[in-house]
N, CA, C and O atoms as a DFTB+ gen file, in Angstrom:
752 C
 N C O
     1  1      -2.539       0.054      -6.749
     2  2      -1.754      -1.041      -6.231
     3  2      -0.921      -0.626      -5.028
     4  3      -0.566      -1.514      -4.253
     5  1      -0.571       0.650      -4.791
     6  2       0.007       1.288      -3.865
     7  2      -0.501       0.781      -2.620
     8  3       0.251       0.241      -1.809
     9  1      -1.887       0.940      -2.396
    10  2      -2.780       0.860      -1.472
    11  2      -3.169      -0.623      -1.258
    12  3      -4.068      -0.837      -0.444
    13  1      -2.790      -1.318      -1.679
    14  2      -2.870      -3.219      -1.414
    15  2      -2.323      -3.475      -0.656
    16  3      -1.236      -2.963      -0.390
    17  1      -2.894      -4.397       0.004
    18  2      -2.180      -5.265       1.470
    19  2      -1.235      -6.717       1.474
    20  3      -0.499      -6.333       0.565
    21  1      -0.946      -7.450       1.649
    22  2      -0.878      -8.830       1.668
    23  2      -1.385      -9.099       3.219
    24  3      -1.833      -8.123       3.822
    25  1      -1.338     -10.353       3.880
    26  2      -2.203     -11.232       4.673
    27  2      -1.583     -10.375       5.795
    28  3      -2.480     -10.092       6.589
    29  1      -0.311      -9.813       6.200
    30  2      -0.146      -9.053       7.113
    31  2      -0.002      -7.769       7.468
    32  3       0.746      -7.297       8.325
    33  1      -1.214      -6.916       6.339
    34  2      -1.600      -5.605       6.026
    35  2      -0.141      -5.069       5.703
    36  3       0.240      -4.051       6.283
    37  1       0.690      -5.716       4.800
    38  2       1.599      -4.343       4.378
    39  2       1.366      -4.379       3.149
    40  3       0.986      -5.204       2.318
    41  1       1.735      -3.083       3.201
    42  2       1.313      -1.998       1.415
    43  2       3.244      -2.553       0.805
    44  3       4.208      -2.948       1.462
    45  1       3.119      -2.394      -0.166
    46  2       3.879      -2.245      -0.896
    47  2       5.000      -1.289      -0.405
    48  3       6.128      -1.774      -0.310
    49  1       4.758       0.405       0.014
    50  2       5.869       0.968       0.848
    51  2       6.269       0.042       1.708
    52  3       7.412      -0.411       1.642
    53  1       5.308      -0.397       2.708
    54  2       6.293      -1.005       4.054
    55  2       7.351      -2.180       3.348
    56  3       8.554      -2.094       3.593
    57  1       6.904      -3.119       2.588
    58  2       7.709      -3.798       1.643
    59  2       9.091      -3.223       1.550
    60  3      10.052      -3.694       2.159
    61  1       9.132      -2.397       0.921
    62  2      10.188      -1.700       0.481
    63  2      10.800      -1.102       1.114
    64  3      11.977      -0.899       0.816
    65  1      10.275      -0.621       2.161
    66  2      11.507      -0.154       3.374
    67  2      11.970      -1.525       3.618
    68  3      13.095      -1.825       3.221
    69  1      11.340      -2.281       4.142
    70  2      11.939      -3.106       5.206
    71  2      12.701      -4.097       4.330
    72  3      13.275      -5.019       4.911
    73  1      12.774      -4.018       3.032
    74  2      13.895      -4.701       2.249
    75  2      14.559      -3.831       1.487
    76  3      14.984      -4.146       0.376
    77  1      14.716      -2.615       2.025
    78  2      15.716      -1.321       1.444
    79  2      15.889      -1.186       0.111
    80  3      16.936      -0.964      -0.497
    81  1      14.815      -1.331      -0.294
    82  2      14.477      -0.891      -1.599
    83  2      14.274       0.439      -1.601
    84  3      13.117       0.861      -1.569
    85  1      15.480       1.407      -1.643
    86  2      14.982       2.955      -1.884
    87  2      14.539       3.834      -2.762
    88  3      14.062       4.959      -2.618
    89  1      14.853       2.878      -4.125
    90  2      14.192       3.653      -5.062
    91  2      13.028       3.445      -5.388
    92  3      12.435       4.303      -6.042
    93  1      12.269       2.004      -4.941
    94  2      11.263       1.474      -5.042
    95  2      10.427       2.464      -4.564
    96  3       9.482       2.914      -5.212
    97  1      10.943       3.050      -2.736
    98  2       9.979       3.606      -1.594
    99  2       9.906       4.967      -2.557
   100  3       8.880       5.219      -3.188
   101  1      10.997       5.756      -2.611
   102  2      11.171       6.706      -3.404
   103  2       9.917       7.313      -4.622
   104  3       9.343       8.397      -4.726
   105  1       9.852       6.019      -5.431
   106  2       8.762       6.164      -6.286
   107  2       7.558       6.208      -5.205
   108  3       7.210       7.349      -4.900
   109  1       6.864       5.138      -4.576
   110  2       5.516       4.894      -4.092
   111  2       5.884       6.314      -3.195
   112  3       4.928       7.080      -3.314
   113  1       6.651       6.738      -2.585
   114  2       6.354       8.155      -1.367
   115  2       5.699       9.348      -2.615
   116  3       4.763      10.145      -2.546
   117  1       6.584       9.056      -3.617
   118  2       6.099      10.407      -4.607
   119  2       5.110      10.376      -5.325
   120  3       4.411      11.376      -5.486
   121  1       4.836       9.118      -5.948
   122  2       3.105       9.177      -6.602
   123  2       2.156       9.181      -5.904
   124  3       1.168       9.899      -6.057
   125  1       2.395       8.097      -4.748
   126  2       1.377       7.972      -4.029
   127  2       1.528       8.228      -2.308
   128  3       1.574       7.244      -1.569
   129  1       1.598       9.583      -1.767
   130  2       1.955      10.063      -0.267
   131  2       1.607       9.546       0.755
   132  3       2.246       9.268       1.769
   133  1       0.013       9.339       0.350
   134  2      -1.087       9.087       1.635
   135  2      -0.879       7.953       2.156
   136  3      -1.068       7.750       3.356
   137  1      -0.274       6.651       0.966
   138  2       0.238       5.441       1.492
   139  2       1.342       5.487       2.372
   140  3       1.813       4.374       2.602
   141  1       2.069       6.724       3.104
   142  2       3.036       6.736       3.915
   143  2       2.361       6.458       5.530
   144  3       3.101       6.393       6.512
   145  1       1.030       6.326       5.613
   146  2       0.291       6.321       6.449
   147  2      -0.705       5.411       7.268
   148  3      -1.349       5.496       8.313
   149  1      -0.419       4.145       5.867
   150  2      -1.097       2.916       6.102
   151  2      -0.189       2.004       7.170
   152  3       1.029       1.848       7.261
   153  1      -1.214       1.516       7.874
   154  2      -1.030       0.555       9.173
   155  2      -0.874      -0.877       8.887
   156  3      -1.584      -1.456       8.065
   157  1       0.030      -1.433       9.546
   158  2       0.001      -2.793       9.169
   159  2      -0.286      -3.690      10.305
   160  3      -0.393      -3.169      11.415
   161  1      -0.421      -4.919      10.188
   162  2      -0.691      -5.610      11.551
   163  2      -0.857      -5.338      12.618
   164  3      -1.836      -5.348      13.364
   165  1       0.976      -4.865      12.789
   166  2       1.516      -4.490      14.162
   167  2       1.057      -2.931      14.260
   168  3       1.573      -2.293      15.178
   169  1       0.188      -2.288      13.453
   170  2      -0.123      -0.958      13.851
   171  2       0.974      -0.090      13.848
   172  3       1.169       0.792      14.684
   173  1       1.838      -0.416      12.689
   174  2       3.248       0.099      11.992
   175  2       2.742       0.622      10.879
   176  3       1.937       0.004      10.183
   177  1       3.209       1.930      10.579
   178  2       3.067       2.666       9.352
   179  2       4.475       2.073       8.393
   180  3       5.248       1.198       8.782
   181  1       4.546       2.709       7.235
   182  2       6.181       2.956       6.804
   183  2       7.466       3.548       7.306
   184  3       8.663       3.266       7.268
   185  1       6.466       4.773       7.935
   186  2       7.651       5.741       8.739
   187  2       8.320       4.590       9.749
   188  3       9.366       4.051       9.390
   189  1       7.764       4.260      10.888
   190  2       8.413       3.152      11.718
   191  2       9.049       2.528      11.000
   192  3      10.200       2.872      11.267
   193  1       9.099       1.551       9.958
   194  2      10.260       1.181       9.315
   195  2      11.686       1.790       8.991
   196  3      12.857       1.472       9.199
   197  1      10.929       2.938       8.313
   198  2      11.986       4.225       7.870
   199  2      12.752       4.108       8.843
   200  3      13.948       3.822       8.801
   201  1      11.950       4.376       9.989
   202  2      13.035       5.020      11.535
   203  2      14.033       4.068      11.566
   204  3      15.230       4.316      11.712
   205  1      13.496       2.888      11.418
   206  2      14.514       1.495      11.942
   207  2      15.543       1.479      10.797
   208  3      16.359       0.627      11.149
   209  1      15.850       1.878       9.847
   210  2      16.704       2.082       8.701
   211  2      18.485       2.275       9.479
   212  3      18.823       2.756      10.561
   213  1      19.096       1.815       8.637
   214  2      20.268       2.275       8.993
   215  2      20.980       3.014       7.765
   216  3      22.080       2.644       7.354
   217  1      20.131       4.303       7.095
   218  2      20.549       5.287       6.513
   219  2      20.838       6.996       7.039
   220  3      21.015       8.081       6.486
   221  1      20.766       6.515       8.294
   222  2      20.790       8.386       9.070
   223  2      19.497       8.888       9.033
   224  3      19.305      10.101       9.128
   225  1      18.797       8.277       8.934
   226  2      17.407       9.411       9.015
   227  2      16.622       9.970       7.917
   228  3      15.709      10.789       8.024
   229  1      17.361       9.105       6.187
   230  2      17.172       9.943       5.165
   231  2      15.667       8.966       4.619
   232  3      15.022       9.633       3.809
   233  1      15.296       8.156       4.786
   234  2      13.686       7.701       4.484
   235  2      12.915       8.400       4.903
   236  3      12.045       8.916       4.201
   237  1      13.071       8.641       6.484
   238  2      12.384       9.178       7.974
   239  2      12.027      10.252       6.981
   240  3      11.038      10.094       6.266
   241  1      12.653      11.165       6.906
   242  2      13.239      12.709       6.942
   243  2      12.133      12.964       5.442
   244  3      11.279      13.827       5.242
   245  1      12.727      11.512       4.354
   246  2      11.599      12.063       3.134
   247  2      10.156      11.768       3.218
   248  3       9.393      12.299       2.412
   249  1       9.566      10.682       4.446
   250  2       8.503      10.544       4.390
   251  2       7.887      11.648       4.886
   252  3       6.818      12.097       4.474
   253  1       8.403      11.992       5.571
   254  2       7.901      12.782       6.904
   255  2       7.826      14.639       5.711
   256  3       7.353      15.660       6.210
   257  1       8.200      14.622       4.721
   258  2       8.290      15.836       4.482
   259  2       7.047      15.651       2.969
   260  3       6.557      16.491       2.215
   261  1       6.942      14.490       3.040
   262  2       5.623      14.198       2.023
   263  2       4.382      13.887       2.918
   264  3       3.329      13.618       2.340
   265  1       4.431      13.905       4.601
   266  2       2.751      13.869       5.271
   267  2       3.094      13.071       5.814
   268  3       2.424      13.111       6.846
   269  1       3.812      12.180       5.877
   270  2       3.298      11.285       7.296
   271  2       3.529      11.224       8.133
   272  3       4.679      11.483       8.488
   273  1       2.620      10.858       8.942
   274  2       2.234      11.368      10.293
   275  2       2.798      10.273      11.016
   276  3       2.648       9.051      10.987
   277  1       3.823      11.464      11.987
   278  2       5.249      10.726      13.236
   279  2       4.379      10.897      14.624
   280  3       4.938      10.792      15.716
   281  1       2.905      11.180      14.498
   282  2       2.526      10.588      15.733
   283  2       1.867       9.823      16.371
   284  3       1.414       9.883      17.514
   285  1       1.784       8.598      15.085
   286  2       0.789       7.291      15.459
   287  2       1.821       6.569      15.640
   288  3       2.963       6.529      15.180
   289  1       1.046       5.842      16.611
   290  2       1.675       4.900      17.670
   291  2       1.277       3.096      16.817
   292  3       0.305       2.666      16.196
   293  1       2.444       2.575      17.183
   294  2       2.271       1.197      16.898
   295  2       1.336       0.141      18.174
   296  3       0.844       0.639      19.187
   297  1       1.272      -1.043      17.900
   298  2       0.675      -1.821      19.041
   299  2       1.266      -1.809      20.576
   300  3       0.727      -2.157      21.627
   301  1       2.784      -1.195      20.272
   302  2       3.320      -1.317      21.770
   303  2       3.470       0.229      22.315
   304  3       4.194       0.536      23.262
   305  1       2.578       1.250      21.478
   306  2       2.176       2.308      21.656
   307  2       3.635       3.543      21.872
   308  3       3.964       4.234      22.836
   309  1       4.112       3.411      20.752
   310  2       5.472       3.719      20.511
   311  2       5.247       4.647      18.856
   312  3       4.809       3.984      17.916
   313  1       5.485       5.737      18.693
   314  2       5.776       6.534      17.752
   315  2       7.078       6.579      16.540
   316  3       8.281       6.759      16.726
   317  1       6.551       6.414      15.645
   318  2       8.062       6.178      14.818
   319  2       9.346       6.842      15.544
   320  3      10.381       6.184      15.653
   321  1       9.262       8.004      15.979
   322  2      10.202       8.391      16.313
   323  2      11.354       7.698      17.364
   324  3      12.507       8.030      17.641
   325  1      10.511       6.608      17.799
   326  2      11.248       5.871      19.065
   327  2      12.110       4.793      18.680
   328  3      12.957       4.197      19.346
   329  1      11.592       4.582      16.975
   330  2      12.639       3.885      16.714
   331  2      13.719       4.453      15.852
   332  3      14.589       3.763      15.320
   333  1      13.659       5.197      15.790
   334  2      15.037       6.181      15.193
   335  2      16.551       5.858      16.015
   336  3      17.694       5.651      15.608
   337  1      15.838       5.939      17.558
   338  2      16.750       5.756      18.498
   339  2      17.005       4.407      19.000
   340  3      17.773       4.330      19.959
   341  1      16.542       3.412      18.566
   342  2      16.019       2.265      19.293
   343  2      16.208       1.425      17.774
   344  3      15.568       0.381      17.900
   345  1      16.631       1.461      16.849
   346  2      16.339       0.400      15.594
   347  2      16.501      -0.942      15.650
   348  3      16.327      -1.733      14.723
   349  1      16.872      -1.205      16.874
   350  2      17.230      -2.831      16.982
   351  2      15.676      -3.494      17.671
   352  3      15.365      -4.685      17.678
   353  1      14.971      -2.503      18.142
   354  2      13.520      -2.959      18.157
   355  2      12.533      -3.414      17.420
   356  3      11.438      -3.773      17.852
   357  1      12.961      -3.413      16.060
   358  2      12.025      -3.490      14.730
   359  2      13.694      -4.331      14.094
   360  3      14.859      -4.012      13.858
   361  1      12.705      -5.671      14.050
   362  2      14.060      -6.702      13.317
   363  2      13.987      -6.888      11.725
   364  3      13.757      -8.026      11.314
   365  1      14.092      -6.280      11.183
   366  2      14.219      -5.975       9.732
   367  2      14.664      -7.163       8.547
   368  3      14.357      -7.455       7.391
   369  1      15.712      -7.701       9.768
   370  2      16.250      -8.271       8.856
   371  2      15.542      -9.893       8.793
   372  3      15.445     -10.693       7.863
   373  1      15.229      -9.937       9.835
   374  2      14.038     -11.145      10.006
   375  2      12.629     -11.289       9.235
   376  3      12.175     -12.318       8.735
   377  1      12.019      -9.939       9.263
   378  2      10.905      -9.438       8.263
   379  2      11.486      -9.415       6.643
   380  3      10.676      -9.127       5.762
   381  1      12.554      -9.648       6.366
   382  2      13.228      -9.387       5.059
   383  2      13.541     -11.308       4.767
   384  3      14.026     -11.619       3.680
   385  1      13.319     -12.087       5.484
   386  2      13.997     -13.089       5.533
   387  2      13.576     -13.632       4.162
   388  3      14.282     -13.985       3.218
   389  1      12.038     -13.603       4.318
   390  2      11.942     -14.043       2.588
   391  2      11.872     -13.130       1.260
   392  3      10.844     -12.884       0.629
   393  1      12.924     -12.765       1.023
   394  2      13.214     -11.707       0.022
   395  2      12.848     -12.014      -0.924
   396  3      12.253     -10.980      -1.228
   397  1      12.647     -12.899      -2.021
   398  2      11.665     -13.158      -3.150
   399  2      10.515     -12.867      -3.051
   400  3       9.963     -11.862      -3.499
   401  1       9.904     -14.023      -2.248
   402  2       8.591     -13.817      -2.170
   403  2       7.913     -12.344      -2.115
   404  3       6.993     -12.027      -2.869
   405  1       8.521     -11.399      -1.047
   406  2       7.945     -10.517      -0.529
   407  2       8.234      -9.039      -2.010
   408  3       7.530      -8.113      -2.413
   409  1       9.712      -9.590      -2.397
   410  2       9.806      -8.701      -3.822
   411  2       8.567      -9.027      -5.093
   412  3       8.150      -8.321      -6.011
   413  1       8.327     -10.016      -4.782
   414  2       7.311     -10.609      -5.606
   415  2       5.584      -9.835      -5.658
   416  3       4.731      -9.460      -6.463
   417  1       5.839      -9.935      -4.267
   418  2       4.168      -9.226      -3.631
   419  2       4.049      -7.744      -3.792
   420  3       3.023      -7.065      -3.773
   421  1       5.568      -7.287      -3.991
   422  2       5.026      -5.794      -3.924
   423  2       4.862      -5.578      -5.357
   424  3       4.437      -4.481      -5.717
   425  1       5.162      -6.540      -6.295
   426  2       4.862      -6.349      -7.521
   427  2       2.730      -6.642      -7.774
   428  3       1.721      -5.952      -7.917
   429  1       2.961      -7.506      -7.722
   430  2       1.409      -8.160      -7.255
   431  2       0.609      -8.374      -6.410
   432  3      -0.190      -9.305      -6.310
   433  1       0.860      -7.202      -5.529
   434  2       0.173      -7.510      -4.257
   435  2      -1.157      -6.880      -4.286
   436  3      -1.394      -5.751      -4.716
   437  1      -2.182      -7.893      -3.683
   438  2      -3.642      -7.542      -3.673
   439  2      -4.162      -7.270      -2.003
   440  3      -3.643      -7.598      -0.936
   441  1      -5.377      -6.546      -2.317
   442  2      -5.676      -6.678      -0.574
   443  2      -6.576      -7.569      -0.756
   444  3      -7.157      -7.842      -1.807
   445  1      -6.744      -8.202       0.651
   446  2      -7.360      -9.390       0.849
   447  2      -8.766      -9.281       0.957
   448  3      -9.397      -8.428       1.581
   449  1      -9.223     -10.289       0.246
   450  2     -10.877      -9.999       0.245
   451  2     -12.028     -10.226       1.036
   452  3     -13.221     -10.023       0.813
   453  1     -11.524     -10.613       1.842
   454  2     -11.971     -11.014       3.514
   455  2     -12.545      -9.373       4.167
   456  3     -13.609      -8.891       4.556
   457  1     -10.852      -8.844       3.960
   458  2     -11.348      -7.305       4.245
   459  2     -11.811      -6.154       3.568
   460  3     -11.879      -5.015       4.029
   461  1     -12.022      -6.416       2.804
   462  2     -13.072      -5.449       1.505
   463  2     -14.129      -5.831       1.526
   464  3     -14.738      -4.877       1.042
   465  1     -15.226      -6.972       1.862
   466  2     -16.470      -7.691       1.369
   467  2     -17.247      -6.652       2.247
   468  3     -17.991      -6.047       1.475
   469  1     -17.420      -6.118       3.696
   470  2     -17.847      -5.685       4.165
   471  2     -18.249      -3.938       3.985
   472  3     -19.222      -3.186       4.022
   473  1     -17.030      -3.922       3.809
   474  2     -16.872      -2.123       3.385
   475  2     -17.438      -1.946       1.730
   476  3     -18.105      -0.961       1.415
   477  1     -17.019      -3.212       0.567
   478  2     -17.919      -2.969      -0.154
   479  2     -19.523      -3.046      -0.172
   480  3     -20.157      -2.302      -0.920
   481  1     -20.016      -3.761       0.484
   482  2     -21.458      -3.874       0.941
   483  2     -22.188      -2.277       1.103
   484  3     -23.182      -1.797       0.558
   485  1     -21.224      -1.715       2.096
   486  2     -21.594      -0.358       2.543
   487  2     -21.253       0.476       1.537
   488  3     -21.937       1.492       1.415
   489  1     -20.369       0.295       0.794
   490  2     -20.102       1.562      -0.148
   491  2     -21.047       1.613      -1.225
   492  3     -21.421       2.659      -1.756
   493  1     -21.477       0.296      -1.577
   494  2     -22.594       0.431      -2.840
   495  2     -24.017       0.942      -2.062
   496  3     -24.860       1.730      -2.491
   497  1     -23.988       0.193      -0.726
   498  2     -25.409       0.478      -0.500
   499  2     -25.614       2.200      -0.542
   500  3     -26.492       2.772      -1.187
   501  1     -24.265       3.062       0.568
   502  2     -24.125       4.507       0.523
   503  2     -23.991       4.975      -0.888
   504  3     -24.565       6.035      -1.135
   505  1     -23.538       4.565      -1.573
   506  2     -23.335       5.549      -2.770
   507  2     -21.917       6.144      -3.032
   508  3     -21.415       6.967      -3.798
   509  1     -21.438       5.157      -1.815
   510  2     -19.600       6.444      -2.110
   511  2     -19.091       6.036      -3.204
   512  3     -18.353       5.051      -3.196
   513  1     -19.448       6.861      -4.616
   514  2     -18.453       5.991      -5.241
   515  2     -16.969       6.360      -5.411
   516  3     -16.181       5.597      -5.969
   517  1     -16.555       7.767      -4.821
   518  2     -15.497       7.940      -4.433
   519  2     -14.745       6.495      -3.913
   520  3     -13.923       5.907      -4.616
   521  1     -15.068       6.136      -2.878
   522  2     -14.319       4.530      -2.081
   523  2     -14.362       3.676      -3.487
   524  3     -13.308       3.219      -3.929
   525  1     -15.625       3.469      -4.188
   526  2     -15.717       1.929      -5.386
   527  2     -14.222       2.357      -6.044
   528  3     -13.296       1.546      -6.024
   529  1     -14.006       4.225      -6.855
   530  2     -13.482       4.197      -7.783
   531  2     -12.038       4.044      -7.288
   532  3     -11.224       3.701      -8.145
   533  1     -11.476       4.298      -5.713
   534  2     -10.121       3.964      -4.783
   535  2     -10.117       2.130      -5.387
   536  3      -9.225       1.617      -6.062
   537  1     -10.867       1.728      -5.093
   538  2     -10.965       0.097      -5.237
   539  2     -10.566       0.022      -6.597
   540  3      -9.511      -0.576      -6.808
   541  1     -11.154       0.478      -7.528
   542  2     -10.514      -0.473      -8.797
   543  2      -9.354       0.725      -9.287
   544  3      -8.700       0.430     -10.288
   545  1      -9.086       1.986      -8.665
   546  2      -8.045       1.885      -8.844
   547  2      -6.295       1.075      -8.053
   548  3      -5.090       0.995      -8.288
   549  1      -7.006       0.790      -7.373
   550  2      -6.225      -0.077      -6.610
   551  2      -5.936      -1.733      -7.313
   552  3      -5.301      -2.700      -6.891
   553  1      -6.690      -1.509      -8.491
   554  2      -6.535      -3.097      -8.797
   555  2      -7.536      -4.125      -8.717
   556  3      -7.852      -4.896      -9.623
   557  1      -8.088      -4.061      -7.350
   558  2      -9.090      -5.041      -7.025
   559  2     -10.382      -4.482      -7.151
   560  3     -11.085      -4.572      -6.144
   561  1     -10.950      -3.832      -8.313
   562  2     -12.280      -3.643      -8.754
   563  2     -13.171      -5.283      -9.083
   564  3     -14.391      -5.422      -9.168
   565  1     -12.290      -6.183      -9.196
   566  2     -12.832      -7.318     -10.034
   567  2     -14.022      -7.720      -8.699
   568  3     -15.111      -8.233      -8.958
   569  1     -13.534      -7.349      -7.145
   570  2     -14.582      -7.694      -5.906
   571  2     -15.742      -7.106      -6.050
   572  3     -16.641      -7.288      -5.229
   573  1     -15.931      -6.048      -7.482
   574  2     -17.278      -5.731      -7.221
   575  2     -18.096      -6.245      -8.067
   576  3     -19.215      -5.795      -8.311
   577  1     -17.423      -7.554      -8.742
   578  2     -18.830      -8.610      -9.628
   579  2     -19.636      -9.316      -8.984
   580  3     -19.285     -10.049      -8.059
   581  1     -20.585      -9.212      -9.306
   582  2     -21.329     -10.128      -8.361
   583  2     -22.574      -9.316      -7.931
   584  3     -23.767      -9.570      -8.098
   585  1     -21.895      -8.151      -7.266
   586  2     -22.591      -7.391      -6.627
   587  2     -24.163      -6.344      -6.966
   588  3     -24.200      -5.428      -7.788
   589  1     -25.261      -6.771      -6.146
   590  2     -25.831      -5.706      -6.674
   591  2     -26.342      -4.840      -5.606
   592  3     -26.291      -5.055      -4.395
   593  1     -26.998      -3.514      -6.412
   594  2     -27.250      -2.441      -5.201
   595  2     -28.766      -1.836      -5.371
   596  3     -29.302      -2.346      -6.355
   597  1     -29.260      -1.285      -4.975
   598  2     -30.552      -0.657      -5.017
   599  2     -30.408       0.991      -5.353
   600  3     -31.217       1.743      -5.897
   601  1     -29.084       1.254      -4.825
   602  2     -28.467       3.160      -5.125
   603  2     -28.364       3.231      -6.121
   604  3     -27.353       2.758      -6.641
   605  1     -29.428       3.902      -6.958
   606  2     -28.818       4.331      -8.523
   607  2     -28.072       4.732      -8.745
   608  3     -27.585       4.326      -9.800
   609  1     -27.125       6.118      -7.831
   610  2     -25.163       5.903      -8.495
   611  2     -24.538       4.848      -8.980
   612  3     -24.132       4.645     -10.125
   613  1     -24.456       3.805      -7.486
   614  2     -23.505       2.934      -7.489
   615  2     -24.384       1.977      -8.788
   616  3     -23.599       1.048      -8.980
   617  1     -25.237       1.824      -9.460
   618  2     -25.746       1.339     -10.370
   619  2     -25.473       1.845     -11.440
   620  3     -25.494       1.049     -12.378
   621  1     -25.262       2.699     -11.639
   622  2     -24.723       3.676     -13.148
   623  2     -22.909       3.002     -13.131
   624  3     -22.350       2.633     -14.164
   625  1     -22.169       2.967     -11.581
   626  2     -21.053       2.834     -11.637
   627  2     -20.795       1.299     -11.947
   628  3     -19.970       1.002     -12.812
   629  1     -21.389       0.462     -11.353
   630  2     -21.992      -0.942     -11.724
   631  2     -21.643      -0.758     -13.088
   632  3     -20.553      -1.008     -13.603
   633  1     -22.598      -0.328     -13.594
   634  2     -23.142      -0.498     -15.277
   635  2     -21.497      -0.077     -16.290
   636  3     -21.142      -0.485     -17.396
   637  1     -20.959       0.678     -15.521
   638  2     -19.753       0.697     -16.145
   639  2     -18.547       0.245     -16.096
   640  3     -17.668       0.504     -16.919
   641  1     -18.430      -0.503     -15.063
   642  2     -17.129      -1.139     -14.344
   643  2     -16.404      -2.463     -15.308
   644  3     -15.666      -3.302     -14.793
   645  1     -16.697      -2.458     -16.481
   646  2     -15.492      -3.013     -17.533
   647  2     -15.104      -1.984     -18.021
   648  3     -14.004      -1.779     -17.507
   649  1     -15.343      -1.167     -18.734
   650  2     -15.061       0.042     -19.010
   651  2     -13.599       0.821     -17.835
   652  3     -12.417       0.999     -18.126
   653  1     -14.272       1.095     -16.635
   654  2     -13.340       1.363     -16.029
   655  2     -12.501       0.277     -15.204
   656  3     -11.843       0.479     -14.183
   657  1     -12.686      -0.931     -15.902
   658  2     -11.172      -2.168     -15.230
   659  2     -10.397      -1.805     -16.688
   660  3      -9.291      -1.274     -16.586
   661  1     -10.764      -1.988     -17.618
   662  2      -9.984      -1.867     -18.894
   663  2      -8.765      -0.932     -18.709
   664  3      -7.561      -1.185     -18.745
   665  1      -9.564       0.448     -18.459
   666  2      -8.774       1.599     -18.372
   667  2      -7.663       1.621     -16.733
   668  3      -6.946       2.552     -16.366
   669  1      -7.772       0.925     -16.372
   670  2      -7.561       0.279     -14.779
   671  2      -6.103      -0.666     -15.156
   672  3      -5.005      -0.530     -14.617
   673  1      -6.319      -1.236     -15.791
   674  2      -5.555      -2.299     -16.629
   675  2      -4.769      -1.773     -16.932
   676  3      -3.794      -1.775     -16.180
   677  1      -4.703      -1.071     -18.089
   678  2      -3.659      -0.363     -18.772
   679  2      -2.699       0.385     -17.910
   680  3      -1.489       0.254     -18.091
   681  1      -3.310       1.373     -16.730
   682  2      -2.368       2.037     -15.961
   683  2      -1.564       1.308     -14.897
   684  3      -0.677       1.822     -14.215
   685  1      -2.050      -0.159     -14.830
   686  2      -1.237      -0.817     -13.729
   687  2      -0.655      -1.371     -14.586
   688  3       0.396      -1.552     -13.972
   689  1      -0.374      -2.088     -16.184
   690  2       0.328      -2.656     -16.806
   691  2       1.512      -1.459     -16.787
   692  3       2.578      -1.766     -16.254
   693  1       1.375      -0.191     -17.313
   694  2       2.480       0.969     -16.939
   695  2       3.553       1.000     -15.720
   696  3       4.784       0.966     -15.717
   697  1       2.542       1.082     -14.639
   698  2       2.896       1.140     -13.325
   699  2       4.192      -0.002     -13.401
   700  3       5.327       0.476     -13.416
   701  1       4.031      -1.583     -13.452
   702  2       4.337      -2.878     -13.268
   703  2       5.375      -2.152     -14.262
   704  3       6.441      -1.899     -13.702
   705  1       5.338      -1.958     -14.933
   706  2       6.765      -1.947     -16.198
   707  2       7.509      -0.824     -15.361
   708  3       8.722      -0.854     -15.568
   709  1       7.277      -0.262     -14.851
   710  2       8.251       1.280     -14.481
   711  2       8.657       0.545     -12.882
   712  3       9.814       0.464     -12.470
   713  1       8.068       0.306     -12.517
   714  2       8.366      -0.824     -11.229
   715  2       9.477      -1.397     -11.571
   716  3      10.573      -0.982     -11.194
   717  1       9.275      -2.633     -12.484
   718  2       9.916      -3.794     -13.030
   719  2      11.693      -2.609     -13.208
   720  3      12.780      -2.379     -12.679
   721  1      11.032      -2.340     -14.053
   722  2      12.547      -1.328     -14.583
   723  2      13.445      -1.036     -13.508
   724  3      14.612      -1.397     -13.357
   725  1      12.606      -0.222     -12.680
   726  2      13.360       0.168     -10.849
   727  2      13.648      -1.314     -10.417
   728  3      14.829      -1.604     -10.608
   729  1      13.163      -1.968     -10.076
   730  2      14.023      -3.470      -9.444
   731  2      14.951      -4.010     -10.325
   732  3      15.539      -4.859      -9.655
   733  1      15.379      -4.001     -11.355
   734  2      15.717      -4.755     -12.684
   735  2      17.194      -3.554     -12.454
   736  3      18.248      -4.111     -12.148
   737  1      17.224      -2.218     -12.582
   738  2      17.692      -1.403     -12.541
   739  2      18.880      -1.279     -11.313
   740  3      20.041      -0.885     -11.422
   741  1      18.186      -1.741     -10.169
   742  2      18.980      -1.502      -8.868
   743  2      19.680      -3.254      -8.737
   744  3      20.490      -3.505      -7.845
   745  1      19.347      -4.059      -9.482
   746  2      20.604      -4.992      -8.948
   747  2      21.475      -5.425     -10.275
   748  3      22.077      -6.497     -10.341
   749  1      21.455      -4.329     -11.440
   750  2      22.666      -4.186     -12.008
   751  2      23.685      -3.324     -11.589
   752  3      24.753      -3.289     -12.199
């Protein structure tokens, strides 16, 4: 679930920076790192958020010491680092405007299936099932019903994919409760 988008490619981290949810980011930087790295629309990672923070540098400072990478550039070809110095460039508080909703999504947020249909096509036809088993651990395994393949891997993986949503299930019902707890937690 880490790795889910909503309609304007943000993951769940960017969520949470940009509505200063720190213990939220806190958790997703530490289970899951690599998501410090995902791009959103604007070709904004998390770190760029981080930067725009008005905590001194202390998001920046922890993403950046779990991997992510301070030298991709956004759409206006600008490096997180530029907004460290610059935070009034990234309007936060405007991107925060709908604070339910968006607290809502990082609970349930799916990636959109518009942009998976294609890449799943290719992954069954290749055989990666490395990528299938990213997908349903991500939640959205359910995009691969339907589907059939001619690759006997991805056919063995086919053949098992209730099996592994079940077990899929259970660890995001975990996840959602330890989540829940952290939001539930920070506005007592």
């Amino acid at each position: 679930m880490a790795f889910c988008r909503d309609a304007r490619h943000l993951t769940p981290l960017h969520k949470a920076i940009i509505l200063d949810q720190i213990e939220i980011a806190k958790f997703l930087i530490r289970n899951y790192p690599q998501v410090t790295n995902a791009l959103d629309e604007n070709k904004r990672t998390p770190l760029h958020y981080a930067a725009a923070l008005s905590d001194g540098g202390y998001m920046y400072k922890k993403m950046r010491s779990v991997g992510a990478d301070s030298k991709i550039c956004d759409r206006n070809g600008r490096k997180p680092s530029y907004y460290l110095n610059n935070p009034d460039e990234i309007d936060l508080k405007a991107m925060s405007a709908d604070r339910e909703v968006i607290l809502d999504e990082i609970i349930r947020s799916r990636i959109t299936t518009s942009y998976l249909q294609s890449n799943i096509r290719q992954w069954l036809h290749d055989g990666n099932i490395s990528k299938l088993e990213q997908l349903v651990l991500s939640g959205c395994g359910d995009l691969l019903f339907g589907h059939t393949t001619s690759n006997s891997n991805s056919n063995i993986f086919l053949n098992h994919l209730n099996a592994y949503l079940v077990i899929t299930k259970f660890i995001q019902i975990l996840l959602l409760i330890k989540i829940k707890i952290k939001i539930y937690n920070y506005f007592l």
